[in-house]
VOLUM-585183 format. One record per residue (C-alpha): residue number from 1; chain; residue in three letters; x negated, z negated, y. Coordinates in Angstrom, 1 decimal, m for minus. Layout:
! residues N
(site NUM, A, Ala, (X, Z, Y))
...
This chain:
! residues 433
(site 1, A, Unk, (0.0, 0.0, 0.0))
(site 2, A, Unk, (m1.4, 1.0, 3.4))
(site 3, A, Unk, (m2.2, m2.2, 6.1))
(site 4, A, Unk, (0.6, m2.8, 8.1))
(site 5, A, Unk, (0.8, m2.0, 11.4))
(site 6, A, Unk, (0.3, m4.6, 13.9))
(site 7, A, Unk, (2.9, m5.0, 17.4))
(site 8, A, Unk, (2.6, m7.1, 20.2))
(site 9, A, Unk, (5.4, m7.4, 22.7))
(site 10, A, Unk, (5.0, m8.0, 26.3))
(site 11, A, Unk, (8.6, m9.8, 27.9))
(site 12, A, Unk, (10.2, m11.9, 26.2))
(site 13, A, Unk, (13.7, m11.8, 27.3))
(site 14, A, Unk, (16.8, m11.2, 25.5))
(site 15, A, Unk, (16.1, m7.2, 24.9))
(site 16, A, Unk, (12.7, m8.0, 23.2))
(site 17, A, Unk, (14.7, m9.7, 20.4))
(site 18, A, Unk, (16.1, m6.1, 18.8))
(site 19, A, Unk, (12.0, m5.1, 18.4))
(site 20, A, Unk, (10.8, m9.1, 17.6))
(site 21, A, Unk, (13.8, m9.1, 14.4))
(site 22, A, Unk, (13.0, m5.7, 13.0))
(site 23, A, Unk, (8.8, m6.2, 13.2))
(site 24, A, Unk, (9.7, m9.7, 11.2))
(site 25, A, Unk, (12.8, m8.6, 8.9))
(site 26, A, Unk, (13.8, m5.4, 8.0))
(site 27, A, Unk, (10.4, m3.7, 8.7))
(site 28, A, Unk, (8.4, m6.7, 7.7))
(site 29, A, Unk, (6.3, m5.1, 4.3))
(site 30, A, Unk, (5.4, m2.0, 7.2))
(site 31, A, Unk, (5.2, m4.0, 10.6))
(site 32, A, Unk, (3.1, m7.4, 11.7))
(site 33, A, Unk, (3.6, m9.2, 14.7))
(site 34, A, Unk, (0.9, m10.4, 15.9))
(site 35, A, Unk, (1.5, m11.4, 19.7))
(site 36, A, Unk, (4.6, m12.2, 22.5))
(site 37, A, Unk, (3.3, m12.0, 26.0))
(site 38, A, Unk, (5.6, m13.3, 29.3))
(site 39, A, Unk, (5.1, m15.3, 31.8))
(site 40, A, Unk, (7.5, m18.2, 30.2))
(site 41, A, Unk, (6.1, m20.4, 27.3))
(site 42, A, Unk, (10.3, m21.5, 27.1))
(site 43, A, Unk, (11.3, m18.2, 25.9))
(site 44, A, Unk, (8.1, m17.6, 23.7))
(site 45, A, Unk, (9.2, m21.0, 22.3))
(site 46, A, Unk, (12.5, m20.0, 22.0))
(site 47, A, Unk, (11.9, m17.1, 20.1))
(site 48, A, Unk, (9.4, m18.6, 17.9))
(site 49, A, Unk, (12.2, m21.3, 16.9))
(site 50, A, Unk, (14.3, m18.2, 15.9))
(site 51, A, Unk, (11.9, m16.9, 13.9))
(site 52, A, Unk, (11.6, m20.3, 12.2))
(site 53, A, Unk, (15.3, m20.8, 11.7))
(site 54, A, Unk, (14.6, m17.7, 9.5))
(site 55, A, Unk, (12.1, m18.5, 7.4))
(site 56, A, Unk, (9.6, m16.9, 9.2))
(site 57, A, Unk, (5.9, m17.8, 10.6))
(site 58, A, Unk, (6.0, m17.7, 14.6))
(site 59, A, Unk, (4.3, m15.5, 16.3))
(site 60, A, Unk, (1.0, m16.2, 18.7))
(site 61, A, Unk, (1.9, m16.9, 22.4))
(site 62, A, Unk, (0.2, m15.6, 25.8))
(site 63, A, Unk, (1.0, m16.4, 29.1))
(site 64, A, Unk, (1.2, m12.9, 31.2))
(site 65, A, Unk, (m2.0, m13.6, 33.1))
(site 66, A, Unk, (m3.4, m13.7, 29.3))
(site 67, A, Unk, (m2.4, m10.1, 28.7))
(site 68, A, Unk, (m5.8, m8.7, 28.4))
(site 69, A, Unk, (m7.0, m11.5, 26.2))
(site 70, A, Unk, (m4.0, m10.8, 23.5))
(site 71, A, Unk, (m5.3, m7.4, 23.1))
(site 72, A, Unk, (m8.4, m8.2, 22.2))
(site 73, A, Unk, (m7.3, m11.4, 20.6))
(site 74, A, Unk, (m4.6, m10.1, 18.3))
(site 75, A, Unk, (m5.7, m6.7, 18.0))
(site 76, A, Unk, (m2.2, m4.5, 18.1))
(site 77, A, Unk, (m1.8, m1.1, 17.1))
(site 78, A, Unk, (1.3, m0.7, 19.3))
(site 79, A, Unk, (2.4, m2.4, 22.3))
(site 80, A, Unk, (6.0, m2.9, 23.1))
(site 81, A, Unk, (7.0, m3.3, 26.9))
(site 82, A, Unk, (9.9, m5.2, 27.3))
(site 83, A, Unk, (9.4, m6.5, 31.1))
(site 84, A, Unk, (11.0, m5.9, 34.2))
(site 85, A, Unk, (11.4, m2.1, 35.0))
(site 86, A, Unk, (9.1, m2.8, 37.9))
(site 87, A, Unk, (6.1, m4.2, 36.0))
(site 88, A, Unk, (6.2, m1.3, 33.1))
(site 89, A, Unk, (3.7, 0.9, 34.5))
(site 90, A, Unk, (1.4, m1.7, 34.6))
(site 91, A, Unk, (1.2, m3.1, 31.0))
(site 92, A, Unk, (1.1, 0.4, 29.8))
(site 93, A, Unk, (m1.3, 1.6, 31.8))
(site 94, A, Unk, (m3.3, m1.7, 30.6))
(site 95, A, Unk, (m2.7, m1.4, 26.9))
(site 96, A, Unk, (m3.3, 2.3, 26.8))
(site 97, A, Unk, (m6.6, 1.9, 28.5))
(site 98, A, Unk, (m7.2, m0.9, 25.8))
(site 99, A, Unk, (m6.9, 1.8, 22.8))
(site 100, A, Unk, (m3.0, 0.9, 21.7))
(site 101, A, Unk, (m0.5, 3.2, 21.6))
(site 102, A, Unk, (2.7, 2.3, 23.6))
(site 103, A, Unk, (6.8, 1.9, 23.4))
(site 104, A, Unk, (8.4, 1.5, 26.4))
(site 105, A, Unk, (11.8, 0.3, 27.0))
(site 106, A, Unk, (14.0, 2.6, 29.0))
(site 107, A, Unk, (13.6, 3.6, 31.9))
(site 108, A, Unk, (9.6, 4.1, 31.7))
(site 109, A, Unk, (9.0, 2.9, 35.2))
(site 110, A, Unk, (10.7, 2.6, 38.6))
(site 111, A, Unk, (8.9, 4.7, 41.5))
(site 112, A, Unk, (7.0, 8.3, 41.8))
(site 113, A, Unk, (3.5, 6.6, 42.5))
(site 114, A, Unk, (3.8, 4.1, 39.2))
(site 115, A, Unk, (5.0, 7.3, 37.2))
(site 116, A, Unk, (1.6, 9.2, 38.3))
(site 117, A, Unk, (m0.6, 6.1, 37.9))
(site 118, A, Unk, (1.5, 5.9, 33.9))
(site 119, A, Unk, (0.2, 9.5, 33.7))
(site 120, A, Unk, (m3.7, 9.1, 34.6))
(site 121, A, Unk, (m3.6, 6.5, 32.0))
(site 122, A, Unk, (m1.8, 8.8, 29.4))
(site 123, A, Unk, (m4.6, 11.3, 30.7))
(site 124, A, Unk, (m7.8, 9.2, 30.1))
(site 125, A, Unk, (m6.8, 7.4, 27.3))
(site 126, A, Unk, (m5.1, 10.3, 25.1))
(site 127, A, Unk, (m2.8, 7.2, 23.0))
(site 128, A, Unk, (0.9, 7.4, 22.1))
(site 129, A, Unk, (3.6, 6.5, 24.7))
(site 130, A, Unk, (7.1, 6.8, 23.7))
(site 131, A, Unk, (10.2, 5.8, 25.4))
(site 132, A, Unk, (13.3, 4.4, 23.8))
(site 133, A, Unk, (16.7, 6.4, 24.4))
(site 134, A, Unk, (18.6, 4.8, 21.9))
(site 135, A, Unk, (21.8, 6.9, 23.0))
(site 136, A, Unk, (20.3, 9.9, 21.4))
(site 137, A, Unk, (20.7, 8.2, 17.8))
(site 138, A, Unk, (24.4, 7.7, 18.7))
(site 139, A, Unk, (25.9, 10.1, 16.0))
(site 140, A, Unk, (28.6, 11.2, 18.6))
(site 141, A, Unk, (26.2, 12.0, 21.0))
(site 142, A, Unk, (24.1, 13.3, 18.1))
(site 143, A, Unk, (26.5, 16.1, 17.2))
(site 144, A, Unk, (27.4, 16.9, 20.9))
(site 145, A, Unk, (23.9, 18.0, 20.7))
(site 146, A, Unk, (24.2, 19.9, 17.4))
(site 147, A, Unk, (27.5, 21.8, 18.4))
(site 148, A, Unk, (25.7, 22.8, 21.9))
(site 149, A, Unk, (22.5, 24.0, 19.8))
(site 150, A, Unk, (25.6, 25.8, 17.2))
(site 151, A, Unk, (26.2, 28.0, 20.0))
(site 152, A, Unk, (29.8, 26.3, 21.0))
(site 153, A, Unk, (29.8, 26.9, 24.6))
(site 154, A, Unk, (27.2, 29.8, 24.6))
(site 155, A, Unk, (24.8, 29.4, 27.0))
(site 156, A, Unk, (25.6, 26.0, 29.0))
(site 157, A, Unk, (25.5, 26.9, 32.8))
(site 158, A, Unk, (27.5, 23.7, 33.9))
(site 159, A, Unk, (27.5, 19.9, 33.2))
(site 160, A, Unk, (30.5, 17.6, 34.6))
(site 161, A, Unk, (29.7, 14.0, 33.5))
(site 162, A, Unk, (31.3, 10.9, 34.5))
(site 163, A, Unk, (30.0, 7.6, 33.3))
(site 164, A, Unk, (32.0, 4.1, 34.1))
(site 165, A, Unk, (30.8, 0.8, 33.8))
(site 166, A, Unk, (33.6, m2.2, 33.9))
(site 167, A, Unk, (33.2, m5.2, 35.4))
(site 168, A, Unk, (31.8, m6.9, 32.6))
(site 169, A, Unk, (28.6, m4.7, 31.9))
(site 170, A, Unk, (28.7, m3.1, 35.5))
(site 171, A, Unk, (29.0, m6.5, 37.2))
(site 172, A, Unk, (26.1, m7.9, 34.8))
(site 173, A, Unk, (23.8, m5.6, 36.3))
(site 174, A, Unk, (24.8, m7.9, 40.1))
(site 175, A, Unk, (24.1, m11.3, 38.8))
(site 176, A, Unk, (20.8, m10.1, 37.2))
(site 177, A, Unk, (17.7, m8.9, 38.7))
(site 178, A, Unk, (18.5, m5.3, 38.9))
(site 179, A, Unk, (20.5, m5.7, 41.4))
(site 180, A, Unk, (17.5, m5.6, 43.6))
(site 181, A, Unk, (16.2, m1.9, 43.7))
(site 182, A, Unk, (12.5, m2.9, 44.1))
(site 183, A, Unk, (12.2, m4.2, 40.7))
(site 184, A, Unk, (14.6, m1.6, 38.6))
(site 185, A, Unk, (14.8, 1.2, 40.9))
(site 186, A, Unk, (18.7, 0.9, 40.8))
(site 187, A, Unk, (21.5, 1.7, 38.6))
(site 188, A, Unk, (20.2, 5.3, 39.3))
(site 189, A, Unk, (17.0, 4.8, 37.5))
(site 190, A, Unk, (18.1, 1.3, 35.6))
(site 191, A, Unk, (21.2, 2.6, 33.6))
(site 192, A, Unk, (21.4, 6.8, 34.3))
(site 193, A, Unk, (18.5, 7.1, 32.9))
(site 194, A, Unk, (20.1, 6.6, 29.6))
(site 195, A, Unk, (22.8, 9.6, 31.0))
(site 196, A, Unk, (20.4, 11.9, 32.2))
(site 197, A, Unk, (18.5, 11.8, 29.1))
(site 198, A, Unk, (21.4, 13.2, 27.2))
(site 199, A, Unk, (21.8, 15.5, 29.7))
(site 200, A, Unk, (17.9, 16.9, 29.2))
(site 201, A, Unk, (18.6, 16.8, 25.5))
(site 202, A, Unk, (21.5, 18.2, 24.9))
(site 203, A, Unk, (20.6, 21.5, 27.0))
(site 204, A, Unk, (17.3, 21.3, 26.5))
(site 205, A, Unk, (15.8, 21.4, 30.3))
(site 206, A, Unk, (14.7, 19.1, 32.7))
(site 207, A, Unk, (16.1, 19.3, 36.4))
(site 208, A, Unk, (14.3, 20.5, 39.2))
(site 209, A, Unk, (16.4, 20.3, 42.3))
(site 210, A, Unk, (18.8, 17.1, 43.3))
(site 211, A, Unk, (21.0, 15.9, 45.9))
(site 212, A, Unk, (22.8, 12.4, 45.9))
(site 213, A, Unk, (24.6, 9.8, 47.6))
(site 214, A, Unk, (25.2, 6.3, 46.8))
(site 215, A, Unk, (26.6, 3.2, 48.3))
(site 216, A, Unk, (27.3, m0.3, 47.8))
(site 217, A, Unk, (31.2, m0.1, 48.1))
(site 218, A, Unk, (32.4, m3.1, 45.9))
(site 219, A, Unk, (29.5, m5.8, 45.4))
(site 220, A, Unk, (28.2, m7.9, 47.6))
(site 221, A, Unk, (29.2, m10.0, 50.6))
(site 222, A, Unk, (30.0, m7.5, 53.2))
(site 223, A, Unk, (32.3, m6.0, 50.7))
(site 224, A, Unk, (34.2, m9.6, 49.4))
(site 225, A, Unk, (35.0, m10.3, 53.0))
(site 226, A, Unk, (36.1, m7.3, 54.2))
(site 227, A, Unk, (38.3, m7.6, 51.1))
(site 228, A, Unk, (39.4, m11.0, 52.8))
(site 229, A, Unk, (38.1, m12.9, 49.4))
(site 230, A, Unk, (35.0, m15.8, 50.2))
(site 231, A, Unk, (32.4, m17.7, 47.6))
(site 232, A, Unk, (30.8, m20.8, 48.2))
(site 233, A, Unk, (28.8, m20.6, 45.1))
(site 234, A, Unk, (25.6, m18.5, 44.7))
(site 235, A, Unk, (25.5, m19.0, 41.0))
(site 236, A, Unk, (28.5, m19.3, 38.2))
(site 237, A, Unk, (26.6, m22.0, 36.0))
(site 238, A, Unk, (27.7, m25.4, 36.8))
(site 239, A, Unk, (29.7, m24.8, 39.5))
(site 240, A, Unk, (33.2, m26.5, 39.2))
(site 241, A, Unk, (34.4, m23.7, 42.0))
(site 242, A, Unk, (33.6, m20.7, 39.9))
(site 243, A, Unk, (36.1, m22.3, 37.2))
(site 244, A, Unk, (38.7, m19.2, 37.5))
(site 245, A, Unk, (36.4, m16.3, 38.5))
(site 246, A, Unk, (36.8, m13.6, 36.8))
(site 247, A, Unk, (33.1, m12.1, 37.1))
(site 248, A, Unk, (31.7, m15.7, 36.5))
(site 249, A, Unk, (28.9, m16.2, 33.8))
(site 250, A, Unk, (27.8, m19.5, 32.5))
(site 251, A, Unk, (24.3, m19.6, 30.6))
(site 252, A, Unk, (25.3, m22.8, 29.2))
(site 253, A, Unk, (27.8, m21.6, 27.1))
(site 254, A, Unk, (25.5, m19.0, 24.8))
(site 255, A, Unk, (22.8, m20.0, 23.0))
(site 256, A, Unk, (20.4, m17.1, 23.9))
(site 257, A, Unk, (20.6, m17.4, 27.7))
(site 258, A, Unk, (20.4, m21.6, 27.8))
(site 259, A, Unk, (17.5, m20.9, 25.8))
(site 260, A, Unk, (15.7, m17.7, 27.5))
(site 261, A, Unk, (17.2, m18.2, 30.7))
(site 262, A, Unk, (18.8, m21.0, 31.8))
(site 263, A, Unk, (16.1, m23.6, 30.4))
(site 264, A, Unk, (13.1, m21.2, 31.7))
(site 265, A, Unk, (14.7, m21.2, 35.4))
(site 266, A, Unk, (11.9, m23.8, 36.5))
(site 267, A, Unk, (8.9, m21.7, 35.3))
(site 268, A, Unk, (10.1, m18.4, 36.1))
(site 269, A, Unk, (12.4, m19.2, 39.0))
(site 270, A, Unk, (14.7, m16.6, 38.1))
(site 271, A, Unk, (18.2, m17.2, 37.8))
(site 272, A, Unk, (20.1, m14.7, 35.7))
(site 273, A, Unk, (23.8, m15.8, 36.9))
(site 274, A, Unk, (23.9, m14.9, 40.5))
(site 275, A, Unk, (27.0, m14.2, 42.1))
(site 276, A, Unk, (27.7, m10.9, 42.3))
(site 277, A, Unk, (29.2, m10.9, 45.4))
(site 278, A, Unk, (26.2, m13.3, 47.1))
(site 279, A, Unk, (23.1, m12.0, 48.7))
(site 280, A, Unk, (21.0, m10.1, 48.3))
(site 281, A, Unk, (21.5, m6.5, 46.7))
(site 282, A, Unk, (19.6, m3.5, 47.5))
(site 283, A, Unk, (21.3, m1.5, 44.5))
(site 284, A, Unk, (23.9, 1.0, 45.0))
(site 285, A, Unk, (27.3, 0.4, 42.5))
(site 286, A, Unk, (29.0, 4.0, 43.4))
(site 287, A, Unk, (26.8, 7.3, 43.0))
(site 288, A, Unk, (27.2, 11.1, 42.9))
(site 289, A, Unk, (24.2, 13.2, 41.9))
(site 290, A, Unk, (23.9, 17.2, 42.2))
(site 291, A, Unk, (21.2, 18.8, 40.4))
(site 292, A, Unk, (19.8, 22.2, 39.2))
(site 293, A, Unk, (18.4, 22.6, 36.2))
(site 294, A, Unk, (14.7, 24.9, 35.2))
(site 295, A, Unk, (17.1, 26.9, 33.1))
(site 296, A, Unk, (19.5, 27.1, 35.7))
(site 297, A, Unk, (22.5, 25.0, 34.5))
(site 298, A, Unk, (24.1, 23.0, 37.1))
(site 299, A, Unk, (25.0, 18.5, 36.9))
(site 300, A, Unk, (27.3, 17.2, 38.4))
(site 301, A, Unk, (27.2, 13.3, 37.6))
(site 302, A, Unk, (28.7, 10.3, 39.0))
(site 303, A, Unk, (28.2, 6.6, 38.1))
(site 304, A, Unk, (30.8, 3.6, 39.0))
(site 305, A, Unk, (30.0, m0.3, 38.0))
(site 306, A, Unk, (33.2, m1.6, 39.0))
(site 307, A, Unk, (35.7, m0.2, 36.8))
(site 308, A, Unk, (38.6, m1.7, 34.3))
(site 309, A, Unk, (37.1, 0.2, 31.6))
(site 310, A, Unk, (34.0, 1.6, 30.0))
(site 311, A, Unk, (32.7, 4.8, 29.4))
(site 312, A, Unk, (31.9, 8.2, 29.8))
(site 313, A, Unk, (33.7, 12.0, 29.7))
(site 314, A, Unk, (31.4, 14.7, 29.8))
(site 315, A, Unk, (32.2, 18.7, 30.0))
(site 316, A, Unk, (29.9, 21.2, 29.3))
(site 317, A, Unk, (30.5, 24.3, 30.3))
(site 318, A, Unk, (29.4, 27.9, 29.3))
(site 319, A, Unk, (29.4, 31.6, 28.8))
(site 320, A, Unk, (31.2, 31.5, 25.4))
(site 321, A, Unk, (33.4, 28.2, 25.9))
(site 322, A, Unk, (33.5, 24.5, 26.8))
(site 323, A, Unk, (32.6, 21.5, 25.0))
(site 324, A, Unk, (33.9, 18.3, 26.2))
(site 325, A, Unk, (33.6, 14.3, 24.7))
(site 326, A, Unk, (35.3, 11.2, 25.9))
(site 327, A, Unk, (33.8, 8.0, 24.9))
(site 328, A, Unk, (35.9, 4.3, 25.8))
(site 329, A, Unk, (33.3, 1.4, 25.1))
(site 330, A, Unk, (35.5, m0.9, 26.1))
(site 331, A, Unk, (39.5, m1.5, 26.1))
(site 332, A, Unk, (38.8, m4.4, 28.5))
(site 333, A, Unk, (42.2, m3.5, 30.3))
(site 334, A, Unk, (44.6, m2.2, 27.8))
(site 335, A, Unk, (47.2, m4.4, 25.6))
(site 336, A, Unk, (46.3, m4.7, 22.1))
(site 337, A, Unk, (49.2, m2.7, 20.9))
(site 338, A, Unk, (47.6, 0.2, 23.0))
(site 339, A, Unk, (44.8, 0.4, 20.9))
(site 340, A, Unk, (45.2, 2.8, 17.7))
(site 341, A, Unk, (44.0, 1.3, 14.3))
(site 342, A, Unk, (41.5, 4.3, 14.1))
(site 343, A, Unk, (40.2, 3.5, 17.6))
(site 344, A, Unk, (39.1, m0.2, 16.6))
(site 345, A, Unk, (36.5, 1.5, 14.2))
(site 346, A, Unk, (32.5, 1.4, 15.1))
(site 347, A, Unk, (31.0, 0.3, 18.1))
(site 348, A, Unk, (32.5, 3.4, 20.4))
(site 349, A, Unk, (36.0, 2.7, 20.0))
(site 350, A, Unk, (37.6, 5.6, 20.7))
(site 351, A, Unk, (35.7, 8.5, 21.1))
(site 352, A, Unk, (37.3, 12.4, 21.1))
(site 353, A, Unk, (35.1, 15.8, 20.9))
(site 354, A, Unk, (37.0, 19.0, 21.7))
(site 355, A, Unk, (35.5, 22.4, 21.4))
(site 356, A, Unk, (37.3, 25.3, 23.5))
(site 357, A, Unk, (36.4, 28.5, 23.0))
(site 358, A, Unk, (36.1, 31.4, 26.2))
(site 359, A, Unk, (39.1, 33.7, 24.1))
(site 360, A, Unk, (40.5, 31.5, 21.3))
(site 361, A, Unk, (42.1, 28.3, 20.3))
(site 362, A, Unk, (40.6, 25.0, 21.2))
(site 363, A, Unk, (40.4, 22.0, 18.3))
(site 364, A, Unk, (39.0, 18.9, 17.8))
(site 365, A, Unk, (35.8, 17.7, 16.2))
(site 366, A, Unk, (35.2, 14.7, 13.9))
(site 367, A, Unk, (33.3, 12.5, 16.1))
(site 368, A, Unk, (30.7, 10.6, 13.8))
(site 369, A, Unk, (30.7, 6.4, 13.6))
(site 370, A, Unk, (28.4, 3.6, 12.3))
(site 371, A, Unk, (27.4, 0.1, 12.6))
(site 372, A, Unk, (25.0, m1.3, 14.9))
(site 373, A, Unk, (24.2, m1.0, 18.9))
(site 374, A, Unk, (25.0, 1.5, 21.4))
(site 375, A, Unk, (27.1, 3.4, 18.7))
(site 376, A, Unk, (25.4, 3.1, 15.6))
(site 377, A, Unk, (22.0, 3.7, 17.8))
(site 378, A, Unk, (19.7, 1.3, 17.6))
(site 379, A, Unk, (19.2, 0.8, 13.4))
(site 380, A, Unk, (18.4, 4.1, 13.8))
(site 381, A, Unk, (16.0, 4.1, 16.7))
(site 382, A, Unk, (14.1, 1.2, 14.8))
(site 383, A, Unk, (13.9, 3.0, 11.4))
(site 384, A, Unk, (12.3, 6.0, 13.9))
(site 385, A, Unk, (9.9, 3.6, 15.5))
(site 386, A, Unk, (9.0, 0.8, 12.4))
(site 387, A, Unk, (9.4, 3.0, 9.5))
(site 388, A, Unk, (5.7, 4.9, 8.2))
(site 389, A, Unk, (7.6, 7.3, 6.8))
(site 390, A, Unk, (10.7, 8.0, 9.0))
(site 391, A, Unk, (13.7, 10.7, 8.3))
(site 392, A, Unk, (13.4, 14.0, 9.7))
(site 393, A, Unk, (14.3, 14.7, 12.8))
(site 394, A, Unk, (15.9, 18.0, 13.0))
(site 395, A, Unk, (17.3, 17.0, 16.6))
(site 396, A, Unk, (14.4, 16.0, 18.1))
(site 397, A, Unk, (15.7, 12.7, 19.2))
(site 398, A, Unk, (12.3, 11.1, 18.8))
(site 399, A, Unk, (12.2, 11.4, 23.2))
(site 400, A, Unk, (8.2, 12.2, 24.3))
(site 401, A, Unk, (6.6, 10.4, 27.5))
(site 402, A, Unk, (7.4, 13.8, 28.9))
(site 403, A, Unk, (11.1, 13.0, 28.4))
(site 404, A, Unk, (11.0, 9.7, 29.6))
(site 405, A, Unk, (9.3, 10.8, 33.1))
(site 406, A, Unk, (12.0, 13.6, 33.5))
(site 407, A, Unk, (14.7, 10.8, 33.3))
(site 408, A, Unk, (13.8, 8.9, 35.6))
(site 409, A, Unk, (12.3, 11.7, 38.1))
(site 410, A, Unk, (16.3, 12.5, 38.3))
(site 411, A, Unk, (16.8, 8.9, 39.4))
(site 412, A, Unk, (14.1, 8.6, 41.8))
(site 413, A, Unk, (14.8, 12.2, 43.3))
(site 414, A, Unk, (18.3, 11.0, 43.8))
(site 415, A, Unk, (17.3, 8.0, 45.3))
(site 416, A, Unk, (15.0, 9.3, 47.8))
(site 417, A, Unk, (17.6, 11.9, 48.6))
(site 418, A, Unk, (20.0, 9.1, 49.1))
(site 419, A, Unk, (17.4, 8.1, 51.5))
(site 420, A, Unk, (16.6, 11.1, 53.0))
(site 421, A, Unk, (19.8, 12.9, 53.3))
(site 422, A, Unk, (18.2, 16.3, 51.7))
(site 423, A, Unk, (17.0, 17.7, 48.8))
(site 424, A, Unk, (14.6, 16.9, 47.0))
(site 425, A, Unk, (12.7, 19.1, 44.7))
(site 426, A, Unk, (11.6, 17.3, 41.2))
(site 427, A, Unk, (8.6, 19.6, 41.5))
(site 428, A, Unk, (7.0, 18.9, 44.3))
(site 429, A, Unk, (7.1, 15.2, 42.5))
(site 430, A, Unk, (5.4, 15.4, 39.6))
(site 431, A, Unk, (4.7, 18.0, 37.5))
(site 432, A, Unk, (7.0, 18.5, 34.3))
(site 433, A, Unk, (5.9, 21.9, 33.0))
């Protein structure tokens, strides 16, 4: 049997525990881990005493400052970055300069002059970076992909996709540090990186013109009192005011965040339950972006975090028909009774592909379920990533560095348009060919 591979994971918060359980369970006769790296010895800990409740040996613990010394220390194959979206581009540049290939957590990094510093250090060092879309392993976005490939709508020349976030998810994304552009880049870089992704994939291109705009129409203080409704409270935990709010959260009521949050508050400082409608946020929660493609297809894309329900309809539109999906996440608004038995399957509880050709009859395509996150996504995503001998990949869902800076060069175009009040052209950016 060949040596395992080794991992080390740098941030420990509640997304690193998808990678820390499959290095130590399912993948644990291929995978060894060897190292956690974050700035809180409380949420190391905490993970650790998971492990434990498991049967299984904790892993060896560095504070951030340490980062260096775990490399050479532990000795990983692969580095897993699990930070803040703002620190990515440091860690990887660090680890790929150190001789370990790289996995990222979406999006690879936040700003144009972090994605070209990512680059020198893919450059010099010539190690593996990959970036994790789990969306692609969806099997309904899967076979979106294969139908468009099948030739269903031709040649695609336009894309019409709408994603909506309720105000569960959406609002999460205001209480938590992204709400602060400056260290996620905004929901345009944070969370549409996942949706422009698919969009790359499934027509095979990567955008070169965009236009946007985006505001900050529903969170946020300005927009409570305008609304004529007033907070006193700049968090929900422990606050006997917040007893009836709707958006509150409470750490102390779920294991994970008392553990990696709420008990780490006085190391880190950071306070994951802010009130979303307190001070301050930078982040837009209502965006429309405009983009043309290399191969000349067209986007039109918009992206709300304040809706009753959750999901996402996308068209796609072209010279032999049109192919169109709705996805609801979430019934968060609808009576039970509303809810057909066959919708209550899988993770995506409803979802609904419909092919319509240019000159004949339009019907409906089984859309594919399974267990597990994001629509059946993530077991697969790890088997891609852990396994040493993973499935083929027909679809190409495996995304490249190249795919991850295309992603979020969408965002960050749209952003500085936002800014700018023009268009911005992806290639004077950063060069994607």
């Amino acid at each position: 049997m060949s040596a395992k591979k080794r991992y080390a994971i740098v941030g420990t918060g509640s997304r690193a525990g998808m990678y820390i359980d499959a290095a130590t369970s399912r993948f644990k006769d291929c995978a060894e881990l060897v190292g956690l790296c974050d700035l809180s010895r409380t949420r190391m800990d905490w993970h650790n005493g998971q492990l434990r409740k498991r049967g299984g040996a904790p892993a060896p613990t560095y504070h951030a400052d340490d980062f260096d010394r775990m490399i050479g220390e532990a000795k990983p194959d692969v580095v897993i970055v699990t930070t803040i979206d703002a620190w990515h581009h440091a860690y990887i540049a660090r680890a790929l300069d150190q001789g370990c290939d790289v996995i990222s957590e979406k999006p690879l990094t936040t700003t144009l002059d972090r994605l070209h510093k990512i680059d020198a250090a893919v450059k010099r060092s010539g190690k593996s970076l990959r970036v994790t879309f789990n969306y692609r392993y969806a099997p309904a976005y899967a076979r979106f992909r294969e139908l468009i490939r099948e030739g269903a709508v031709g040649r695609p020349l336009a894309v019409d996709f709408s994603w909506v976030l309720d105000t569960s998810h959406g609002a999460d994304y205001f209480r938590r540090w992204h709400r602060e552009k400056e260290h996620s880049g905004g929901l345009l870089v944070h969370k549409a990186t996942h949706h422009f992704d698919l969009v790359n994939w499934w027509i095979d291109s990567y955008p070169r013109q965009v236009f946007a705009l985006g505001d900050l129409l529903f969170y946020g203080a300005a927009n409570a009192e305008a609304r004529g409704e007033h907070y006193s409270y700049t968090r929900y935990t422990g606050e006997a005011a917040a007893k009836d709010d709707p958006f509150a959260l409470r750490l102390d009521e779920k294991e994970a965040y008392a553990g990696l949050y709420l008990a780490a508050e006085s190391e880190t400082g950071y306070i994951r339950d802010r009130n979303v409608f307190g001070e301050p946020i930078t982040a837009e929660d209502t965006m429309t972006v405009t983009a043309r493609y290399a191969n000349g297809v067209l986007l039109s894309y918009c992206l709300v975090a304040y809706a009753p329900w959750e999901g996402l309809r996308i068209a796609v539109t072209g010279t032999r028909g049109r192919l169109e999906m709705d996805v609801t996440e979430t019934f968060s608004r609808l009576k039970p009774d509303s809810v057909s038995a066959a919708a209550s399957k899988g993770a995506f509880k409803q979802t609904a592909i419909r092919v319509f050709p240019m000159f004949g009859e339009g019907y409906e395509v089984e859309a594919p379920v399974a267990e597990g996150g994001h629509g059946g996504a993530d077991p697969l995503m790890l088997e891609d990533l852990f396994s040493p001998d993973p499935p083929s990949d027909p679809l190409k869902r495996a995304a490249t560095y190249r795919d991850g800076a295309a992603s979020i060069l969408l965002g960050i175009a749209a952003n500085m348009s936002i800014e700018r009040g023009e268009l911005v052209d992806v290639g004077e950016l950063f060069d994607l060919t």
